[in-house]
N, C-alpha and C positions, 0 to 999 in steps of 0.2 A: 443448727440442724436445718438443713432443708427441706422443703414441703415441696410435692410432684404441685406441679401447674393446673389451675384450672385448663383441661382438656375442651372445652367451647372456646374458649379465650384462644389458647393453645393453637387449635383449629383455622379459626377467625385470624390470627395471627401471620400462621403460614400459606394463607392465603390472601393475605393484604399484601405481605413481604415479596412472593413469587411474583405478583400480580403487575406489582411496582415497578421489581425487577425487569419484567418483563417490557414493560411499557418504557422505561428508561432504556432500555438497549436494543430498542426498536429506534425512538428516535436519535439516539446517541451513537450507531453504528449503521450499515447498509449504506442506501448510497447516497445520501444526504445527510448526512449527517451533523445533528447538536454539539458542536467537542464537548463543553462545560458536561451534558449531560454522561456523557463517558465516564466521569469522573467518578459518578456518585451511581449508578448501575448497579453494580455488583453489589453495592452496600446493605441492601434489604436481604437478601439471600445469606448474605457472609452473619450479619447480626442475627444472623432466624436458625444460622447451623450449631451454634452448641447449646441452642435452645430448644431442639427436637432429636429426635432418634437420627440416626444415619441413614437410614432408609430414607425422613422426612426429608433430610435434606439433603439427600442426592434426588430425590423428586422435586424440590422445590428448585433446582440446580438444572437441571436438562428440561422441567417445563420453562423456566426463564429464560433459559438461550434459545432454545429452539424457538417459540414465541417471539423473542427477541429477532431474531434471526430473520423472519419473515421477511425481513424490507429487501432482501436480496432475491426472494422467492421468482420476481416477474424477471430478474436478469437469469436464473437458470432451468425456468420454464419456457418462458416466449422469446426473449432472447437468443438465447444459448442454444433454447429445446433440447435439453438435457434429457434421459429419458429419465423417467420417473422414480429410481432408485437412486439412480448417483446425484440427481438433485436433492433429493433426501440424504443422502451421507455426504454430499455439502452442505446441508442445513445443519446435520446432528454429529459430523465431528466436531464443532467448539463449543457444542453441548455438551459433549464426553468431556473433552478438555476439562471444563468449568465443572464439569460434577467432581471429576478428581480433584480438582484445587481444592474445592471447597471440603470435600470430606477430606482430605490431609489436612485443611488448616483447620478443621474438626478436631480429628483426632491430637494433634500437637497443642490443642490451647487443653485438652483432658490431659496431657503431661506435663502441665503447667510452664509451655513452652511459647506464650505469646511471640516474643519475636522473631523466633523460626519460622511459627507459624503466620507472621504478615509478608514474611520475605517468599514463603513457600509458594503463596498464591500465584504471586508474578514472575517468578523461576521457572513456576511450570506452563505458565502460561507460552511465556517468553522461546523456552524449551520445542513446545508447539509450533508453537511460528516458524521457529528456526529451522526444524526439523521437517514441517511440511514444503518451505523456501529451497530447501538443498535434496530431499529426498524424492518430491513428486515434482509433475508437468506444470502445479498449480503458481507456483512462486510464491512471494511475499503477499500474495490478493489480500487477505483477512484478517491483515496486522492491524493493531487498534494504532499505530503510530498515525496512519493515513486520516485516520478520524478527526486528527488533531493539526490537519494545513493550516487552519486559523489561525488557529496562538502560536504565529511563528516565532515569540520567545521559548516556549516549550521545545520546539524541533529543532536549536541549535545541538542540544545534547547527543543528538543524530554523529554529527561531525567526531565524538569521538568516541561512541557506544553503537552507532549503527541506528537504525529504526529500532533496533530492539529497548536501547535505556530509554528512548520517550515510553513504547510497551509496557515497561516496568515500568514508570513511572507513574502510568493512567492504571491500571492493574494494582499495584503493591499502595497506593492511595488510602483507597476505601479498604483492603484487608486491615492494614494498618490503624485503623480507625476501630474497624469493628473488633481486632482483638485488645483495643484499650477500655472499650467498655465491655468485654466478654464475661459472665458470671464465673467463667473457669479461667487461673485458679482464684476461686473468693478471697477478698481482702488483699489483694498482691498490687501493689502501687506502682511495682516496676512495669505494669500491663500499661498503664496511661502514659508512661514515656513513651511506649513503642509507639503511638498516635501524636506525639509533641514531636518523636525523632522525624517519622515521616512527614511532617507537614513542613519542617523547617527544612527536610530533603530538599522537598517538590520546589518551596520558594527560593531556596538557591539555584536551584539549577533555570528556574526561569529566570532570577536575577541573572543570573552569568550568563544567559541568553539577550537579554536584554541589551547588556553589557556590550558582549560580542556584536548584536546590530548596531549598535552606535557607535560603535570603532569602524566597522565596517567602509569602507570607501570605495568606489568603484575606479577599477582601474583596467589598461588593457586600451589595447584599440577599440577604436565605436567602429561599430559594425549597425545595419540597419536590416534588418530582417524580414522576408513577409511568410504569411502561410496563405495559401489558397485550398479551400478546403469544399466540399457537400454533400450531401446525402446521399450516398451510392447502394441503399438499401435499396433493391427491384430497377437499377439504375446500372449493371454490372454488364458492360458489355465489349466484347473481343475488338479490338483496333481496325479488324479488318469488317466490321460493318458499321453501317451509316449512324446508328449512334455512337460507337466507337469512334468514328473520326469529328463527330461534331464535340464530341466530349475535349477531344485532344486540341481542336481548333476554340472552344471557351478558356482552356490553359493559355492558351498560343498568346488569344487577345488579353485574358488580364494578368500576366506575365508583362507583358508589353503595355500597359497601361500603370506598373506598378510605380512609386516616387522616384525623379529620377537620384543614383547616390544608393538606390538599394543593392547591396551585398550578393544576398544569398535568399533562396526561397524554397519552401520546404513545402512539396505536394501531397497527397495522403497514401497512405498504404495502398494499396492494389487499385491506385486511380487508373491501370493502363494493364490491358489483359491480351497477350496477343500468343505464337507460337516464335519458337525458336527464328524459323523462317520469314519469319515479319516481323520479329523486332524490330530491323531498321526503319520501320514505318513509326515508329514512336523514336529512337534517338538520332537515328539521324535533324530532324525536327527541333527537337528538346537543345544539343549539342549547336545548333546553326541558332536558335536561338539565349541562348546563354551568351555565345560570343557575341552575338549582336546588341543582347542588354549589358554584355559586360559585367553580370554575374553569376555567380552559383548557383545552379537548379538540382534540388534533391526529389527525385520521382520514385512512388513505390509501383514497381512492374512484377505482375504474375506470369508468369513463363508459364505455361500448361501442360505442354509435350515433355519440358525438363524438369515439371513440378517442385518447382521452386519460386517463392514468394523473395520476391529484390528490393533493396534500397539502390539506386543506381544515381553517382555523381555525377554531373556534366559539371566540368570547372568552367571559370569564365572566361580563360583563355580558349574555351572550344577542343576538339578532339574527343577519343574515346570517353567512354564514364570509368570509373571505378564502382566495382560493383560488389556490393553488401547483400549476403544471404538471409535471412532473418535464422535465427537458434533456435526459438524457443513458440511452439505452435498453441493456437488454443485447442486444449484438449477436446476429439471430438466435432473440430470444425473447420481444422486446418491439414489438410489430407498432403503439407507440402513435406519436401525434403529438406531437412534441417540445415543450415551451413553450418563452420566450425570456424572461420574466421575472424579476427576484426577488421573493422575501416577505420584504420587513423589518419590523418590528412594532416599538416603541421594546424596544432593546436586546438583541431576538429575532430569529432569524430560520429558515427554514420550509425543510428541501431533502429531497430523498427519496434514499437508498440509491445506485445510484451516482452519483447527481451531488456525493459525497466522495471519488469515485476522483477527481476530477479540482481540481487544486490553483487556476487560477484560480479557478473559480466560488467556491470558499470565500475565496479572497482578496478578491474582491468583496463580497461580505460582511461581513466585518472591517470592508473600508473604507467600508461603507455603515453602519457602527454595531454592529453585530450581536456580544455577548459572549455568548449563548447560543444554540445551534444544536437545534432541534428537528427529528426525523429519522425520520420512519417508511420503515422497511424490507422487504426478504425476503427472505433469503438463497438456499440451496441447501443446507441442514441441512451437509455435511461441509465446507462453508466458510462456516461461522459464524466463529468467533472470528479465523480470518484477515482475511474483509471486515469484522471490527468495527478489528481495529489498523491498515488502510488509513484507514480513517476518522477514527483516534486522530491518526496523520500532522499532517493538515488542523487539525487543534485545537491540537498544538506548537508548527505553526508560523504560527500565527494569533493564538494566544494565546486561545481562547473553548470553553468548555466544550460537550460535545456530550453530547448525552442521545439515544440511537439504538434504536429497539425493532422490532427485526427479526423477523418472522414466522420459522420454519422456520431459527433463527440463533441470536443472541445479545443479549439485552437489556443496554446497556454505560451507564454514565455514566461520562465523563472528566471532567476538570479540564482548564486550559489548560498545562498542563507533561507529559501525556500518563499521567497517573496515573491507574489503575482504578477512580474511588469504589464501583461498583457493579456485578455481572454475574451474572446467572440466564441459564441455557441454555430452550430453549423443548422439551421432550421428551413432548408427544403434542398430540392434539386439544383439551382443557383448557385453558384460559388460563392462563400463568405470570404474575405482577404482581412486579415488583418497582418498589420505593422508594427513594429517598434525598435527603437534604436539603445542598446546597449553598447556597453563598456565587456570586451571578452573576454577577461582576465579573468581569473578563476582564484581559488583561496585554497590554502594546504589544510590538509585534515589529520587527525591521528587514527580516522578509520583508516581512511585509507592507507597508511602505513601498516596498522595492524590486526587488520579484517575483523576477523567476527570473536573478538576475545571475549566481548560481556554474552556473547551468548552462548558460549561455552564455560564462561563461569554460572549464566542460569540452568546448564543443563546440569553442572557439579550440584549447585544450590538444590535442583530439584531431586535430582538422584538421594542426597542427604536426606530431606525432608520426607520423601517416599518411605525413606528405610526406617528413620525414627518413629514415622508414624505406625508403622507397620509393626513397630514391637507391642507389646501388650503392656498395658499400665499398669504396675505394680497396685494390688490391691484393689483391682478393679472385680467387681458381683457381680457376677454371671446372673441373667433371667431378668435385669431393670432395666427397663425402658429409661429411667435415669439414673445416672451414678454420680456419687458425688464428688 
């Protein structure tokens, strides 16, 4: 027979747990992120839910996220300057999220359903992701996948589950864990496989990441890459005025100063602001210089009058550009007109900054040829190197190298296994240049063949788990704060 908890302890407990939580998903998520600590986040909350009421632990579950959640607060305040609401309902949707998890993987370990209940956690999480990804302007921003660019043996899994199976796998971890030592159902031995099945998951699927990098070879043509990138915060000026042309004359010169044998060079997002009627002030220029260095110049140009934000090609045979609309705007900041096309070029292809939040459109690309992605950017200076590993994502699991040169960010080159070849921060008005020489070749994926299958097997997963939880347990006493 069971004896109710000392309630101080009890107390004392749910506020160690929340507190932990909270603190671990503070540093393990936002835009710096600890990976390891991802890992083990959730753990104190998930251990603390079928040791209190539901109520406790839907409280102890949206304080820890939200909490947690903070390190994002200064990118959708000062930033972004979100107003005041929807910065809040970006703080407290993966607070909602994480409370539901956690009261389904509540209720299912009271049905004596440990392993539903470890799988439930990361289904609905996964479910989330997915579903914010395809249904809102936000894209893939908030996936715990991103947390984890480090352990690039973990992000192989990417290549044939999407961002989503790394999701699950840092998510369904710690449930996994905590429904092996959960007190529901007491004495049931089959509960501590469910935490020996998960752990031997996690280590295969990073062995076979492992695996996969050290097979790994580089191949393709070398190509030698640059990015010129800087600070165009308070820095943002129209072609047809005296900072406007000295901006395009600092390209001109370190363009023309770059190694000689370089390829392609990738400028930042809206490095060049002009009207319909003056464009040719910027490509005429751009075009007469490519041919003269003999290679590719990719420029991000804001068109104003036809409100449209451009990727625009000049090849290094000279002549017109090929010109890339950007999709996909930041909500609230980007007042342009969307395009609907791609830019594939043989074996190139052309997307601007967040159109890599969003996991189709790069799969689209893969499958239109495309083993190298050319990328101009611009971040929001304290989420630099966050929105460069969203973007690294999209190259795992595609298999194609991204060369990304963010204004106000991070200038990155990946590889198609999610490895860093190259990264300079961009730290004033001055242009930063960085370089590096790859292999273009790209690697086959089974995402890419078969899109987003594991996460619509997490949404079946969660749907199931939703409804089981949702029945009533047989022989459960109405009016106890605990049942046995």
């Amino acid at each position: 027979m069971r004896t109710n908890p000392n309630p101080t302890r009890l107390t004392a407990a749910a506020v160690l747990g929340t507190g932990l939580s909270a603190g671990l998903l503070y540093f393990g998520t936002g835009l710096d992120p600890i990976p390891w600590l991802t890992w083990i986040a959730p753990l104190p909350v998930l251990l603390l839910a079928p040791r209190v009421s539901a109520f406790g632990a839907a409280v102890a579950a949206l304080t820890a996220w939200t909490a947690g959640g903070l390190g994002m607060w200064s990118l959708y305040r000062d930033r972004l300057e979100l107003p005041l609401p929807l910065a809040l309902l970006n703080l407290l949707t993966p607070a909602l999220v994480a409370a539901v998890a956690v009261l389904t993987f509540r209720a299912l370990l009271r049905r004596a359903l440990p392993a539903l209940a470890a799988v439930a956690v990361p289904a609905i999480w996964v479910s989330a992701e997915y579903l914010v990804a395809v249904l809102t302007p936000n894209g893939a921003i908030w996936t715990l996948a991103a947390t984890q660019a480090d352990l690039v043996p973990v992000l192989q899994i990417a290549a044939i589950t999407g961002a989503w199976g790394v999701s699950f796998l840092v998510a369904g971890l710690p449930a996994a864990l905590a429904a092996a030592v959960s007190p529901w159902p007491p004495g049931t031995a089959g509960s501590r496989w469910v935490g020996a099945g998960a752990v031997v998951v996690v280590i295969l699927a990073a062995g076979a990441g492992a695996v996969r990098l050290s097979l790994a070879a580089p191949h393709g043509p070398a190509l030698t890459v640059a990015m010129i990138a800087s600070r165009q915060q308070d820095d943002w000026a129209p072609i047809d005025t005296p900072r406007g042309r000295e901006r395009l004359g600092e390209v001109v010169t370190r363009v023309r100063a770059l190694p000689p044998g370089t390829g392609a060079v990738v400028l930042p997002e809206g490095g060049f602001v002009t009207t319909s009627a003056r464009l040719p002030l910027i490509t005429a220029p751009l075009a007469a210089l490519a041919r003269e260095r003999g290679l590719d110049i990719v420029a991000g140009v804001i068109v104003t009058d036809a409100n449209y934000n451009a990727a625009m090609f000049f090849p290094a045979s000279g002549g017109a550009p090929a010109v890339y609309r950007k999709q996909h705007m930041v909500p609230g900041v980007e007042p342009y007109t969307p395009g609907d096309r791609l830019l594939v070029l043989p074996g190139v292809g052309v997307a601007i900054c967040k159109d890599l939040d969003f996991p189709e459109l790069a799969r689209q690309y893969r499958s239109r040829g495309a083993e190298l992605m050319l990328l101009p950017a611009w971040d929001f200076d304290v989420d630099g190197r966050q929105h460069a590993r969203v973007a690294l994502m999209r190259g795992v699991e595609n298999g194609m190298w991204l060369v990304r040169g963010a204004a106000d960010g991070e200038l990155t080159v990946s590889d198609p296994y999610g490895r860093v070849v190259a990264a300079a921060s961009t730290t004033g008005h001055a242009p930063t240049t960085l370089t590096a020489t790859i292999r273009t070749g790209g690697a086959d994926t089974f995402y890419t063949r078969a899109g987003d299958w594991f996460a619509w097997l997490c949404v079946a997963a969660a749907v199931l788990a939703l409804a089981v939880a949702g029945r009533r347990p047989r022989g459960e006493r109405r009016g106890r704060g605990v049942t046995r």
